[in-house]
FIMIMI-934455 format. One record per residue (C-alpha): x, y, z; residue in three letters. Coordinates in steps of 0.001 Angstrom, whole numbers, plus 524288, in hexadecimal, padded with zeros to 5 digits. Example, Ala and Ser with C-alpha at 12.3 -4.5 7.8 and 13.67 -1.06 7.14 Angstrom:
% FIMIMI-934455
      X      Y      Z  res
  8300C  7EE6C  81E78  Ala
  83566  7FBDC  81BE4  Ser
***
This chain:
% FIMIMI-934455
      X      Y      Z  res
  1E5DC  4593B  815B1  Unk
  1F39A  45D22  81045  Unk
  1F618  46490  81DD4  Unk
  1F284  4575D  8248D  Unk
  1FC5E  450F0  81B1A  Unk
  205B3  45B9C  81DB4  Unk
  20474  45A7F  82C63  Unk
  20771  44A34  82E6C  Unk
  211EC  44DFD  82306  Unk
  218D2  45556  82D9E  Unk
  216D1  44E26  83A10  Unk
  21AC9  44098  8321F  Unk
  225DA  449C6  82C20  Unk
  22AB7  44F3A  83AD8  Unk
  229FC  441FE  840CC  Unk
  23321  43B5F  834EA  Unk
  23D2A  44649  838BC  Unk
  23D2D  4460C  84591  Unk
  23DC9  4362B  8441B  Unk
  248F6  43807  83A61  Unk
  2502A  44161  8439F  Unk
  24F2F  437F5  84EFA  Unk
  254A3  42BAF  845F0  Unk
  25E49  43425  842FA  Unk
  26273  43D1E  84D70  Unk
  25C8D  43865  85943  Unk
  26109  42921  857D7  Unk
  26F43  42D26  8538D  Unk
  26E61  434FE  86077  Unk
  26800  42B15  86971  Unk
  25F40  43584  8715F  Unk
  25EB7  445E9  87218  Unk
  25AB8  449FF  87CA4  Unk
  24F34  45644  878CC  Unk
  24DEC  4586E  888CB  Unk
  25531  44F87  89097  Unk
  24F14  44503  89943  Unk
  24243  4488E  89393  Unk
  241CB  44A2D  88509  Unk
  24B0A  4436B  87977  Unk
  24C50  43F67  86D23  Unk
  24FE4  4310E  86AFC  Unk
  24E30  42737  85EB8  Unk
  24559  41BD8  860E9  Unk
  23E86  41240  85803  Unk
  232E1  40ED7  85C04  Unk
  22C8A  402EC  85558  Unk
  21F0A  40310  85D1F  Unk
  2161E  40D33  86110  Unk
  21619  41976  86BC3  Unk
  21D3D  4131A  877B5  Unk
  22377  40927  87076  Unk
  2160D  400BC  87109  Unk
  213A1  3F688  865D0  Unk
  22319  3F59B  861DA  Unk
  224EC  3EE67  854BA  Unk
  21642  3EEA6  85130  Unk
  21C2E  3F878  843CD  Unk
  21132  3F4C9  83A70  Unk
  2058C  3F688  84388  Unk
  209F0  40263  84486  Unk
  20A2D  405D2  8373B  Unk
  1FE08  3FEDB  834ED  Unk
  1F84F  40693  84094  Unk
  1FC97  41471  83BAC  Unk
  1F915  412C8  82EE3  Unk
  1EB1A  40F1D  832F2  Unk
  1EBA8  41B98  83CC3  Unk
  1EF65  424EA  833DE  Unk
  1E37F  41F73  82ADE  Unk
  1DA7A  42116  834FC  Unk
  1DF6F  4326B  837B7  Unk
  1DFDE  43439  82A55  Unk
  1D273  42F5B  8294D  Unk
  1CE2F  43651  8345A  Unk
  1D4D8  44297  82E4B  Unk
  1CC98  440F9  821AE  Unk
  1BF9B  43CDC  8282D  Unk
  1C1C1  44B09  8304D  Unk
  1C11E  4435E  83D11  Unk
  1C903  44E8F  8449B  Unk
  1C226  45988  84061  Unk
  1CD0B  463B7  8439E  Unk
  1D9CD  466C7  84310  Unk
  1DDD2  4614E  85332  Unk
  1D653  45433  84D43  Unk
  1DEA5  4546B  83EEC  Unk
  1EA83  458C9  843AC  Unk
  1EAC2  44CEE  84F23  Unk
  1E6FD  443E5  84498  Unk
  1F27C  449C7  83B7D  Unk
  1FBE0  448F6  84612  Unk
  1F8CF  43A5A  84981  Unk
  1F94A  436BA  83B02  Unk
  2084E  43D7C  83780  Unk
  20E65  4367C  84386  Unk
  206FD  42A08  83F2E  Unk
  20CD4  42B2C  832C3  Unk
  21BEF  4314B  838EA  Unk
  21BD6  42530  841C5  Unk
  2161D  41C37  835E6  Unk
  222BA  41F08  82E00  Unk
  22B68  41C7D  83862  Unk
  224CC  40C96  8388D  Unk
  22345  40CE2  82B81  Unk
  231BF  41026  82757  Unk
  239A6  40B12  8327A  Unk
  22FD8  40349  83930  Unk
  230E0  409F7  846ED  Unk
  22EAC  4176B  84B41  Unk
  23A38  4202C  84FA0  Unk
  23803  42728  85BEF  Unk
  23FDE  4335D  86279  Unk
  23756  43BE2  86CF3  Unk
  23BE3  43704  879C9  Unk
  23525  43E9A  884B8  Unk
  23B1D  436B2  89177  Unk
  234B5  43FCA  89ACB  Unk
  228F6  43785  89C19  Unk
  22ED9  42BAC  896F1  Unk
  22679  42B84  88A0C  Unk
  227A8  4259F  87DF4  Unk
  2304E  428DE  87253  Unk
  228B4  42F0E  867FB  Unk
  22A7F  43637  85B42  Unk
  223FE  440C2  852BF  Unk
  21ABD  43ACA  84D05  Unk
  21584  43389  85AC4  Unk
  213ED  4423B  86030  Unk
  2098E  4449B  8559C  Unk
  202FC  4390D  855E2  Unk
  20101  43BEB  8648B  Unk
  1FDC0  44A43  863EF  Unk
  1F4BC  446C5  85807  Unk
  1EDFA  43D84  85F98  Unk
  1EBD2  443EA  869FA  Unk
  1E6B3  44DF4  861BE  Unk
  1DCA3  44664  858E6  Unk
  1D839  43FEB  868D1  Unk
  1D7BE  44F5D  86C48  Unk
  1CE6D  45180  86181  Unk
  1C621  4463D  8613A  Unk
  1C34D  44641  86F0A  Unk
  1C180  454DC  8709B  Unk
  1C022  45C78  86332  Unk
  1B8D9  4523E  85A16  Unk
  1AC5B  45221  860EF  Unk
  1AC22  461F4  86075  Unk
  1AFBD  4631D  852C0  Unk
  1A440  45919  84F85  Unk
  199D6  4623C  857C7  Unk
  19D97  46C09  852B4  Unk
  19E12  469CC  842DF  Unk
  1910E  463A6  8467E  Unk
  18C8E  46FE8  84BD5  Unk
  19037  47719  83FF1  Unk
  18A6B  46E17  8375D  Unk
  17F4E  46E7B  83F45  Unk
  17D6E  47D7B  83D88  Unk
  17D52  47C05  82DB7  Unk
***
């Protein structure tokens, strides 16, 4: 449990810096250019969700993390992923949650700086990468790993 605490600690903790650093570098600056013509850092505020989608629509967005992050912390305690792929997904959706919550919460928009223009997507931030890569993690693991880990604690159960 403390690790788990200790592990959205740091992704909320990474994101607020790196959100910081853009508001405060990155803006003064306009863009930086990491690799030119295909990856910068720019300062955006983004008051919907990835894409831009549902702009102005702040407190169902709060209202909708805070009832996510009550539904993977239940999971977490009711030992629905049932290994560490399954907890660490959940973990990583729940501290960008919470990175991107603070953001709406405190300045009622989320600040954006990843601009990768060689495929024309979307700005994003630290806290959207682990939501992403923790749900694609916990979709890993449901669809692939649950169903094994089930057989096979059944199995042993079986056996004693």
């Amino acid at each position: 449990m403390l690790l788990s605490i200790a592990l959205v600690t740091g992704i909320i903790a990474l994101d607020q810096l790196v959100k910081y650093w853009a508001l405060t570098v990155v803006r003064a600056a306009g863009e930086i250019p990491l690799i030119d013509g295909v990856f910068y850092f720019v300062y955006t505020e983004n008051r919907g969700a990835a894409f831009s989608i549902l702009q102005g629509r702040r407190w169902f967005f709060i209202v909708m993390t805070v009832v996510a992050v009550a539904i993977m912390v239940w999971m977490l305690k009711k030992d629905y992923a049932r290994n560490l792929w399954g907890r660490l997904g959940i973990l990583f959706v729940i501290g960008g949650a919470l990175g991107n919550f603070i953001d709406r919460m405190r300045l009622g928009y989320v600040i954006d700086m990843f601009d990768f223009r060689l495929i024309n997507f979307a700005v994003f931030n630290v806290a959207d990468s682990f939501i992403v890569v923790g749900g694609i993690m916990v979709v890993i693991y449901f669809l692939f790993m649950d169903e094994k880990l089930r057989k096979a604690q059944q199995h042993e159960s079986d056996k004693n």
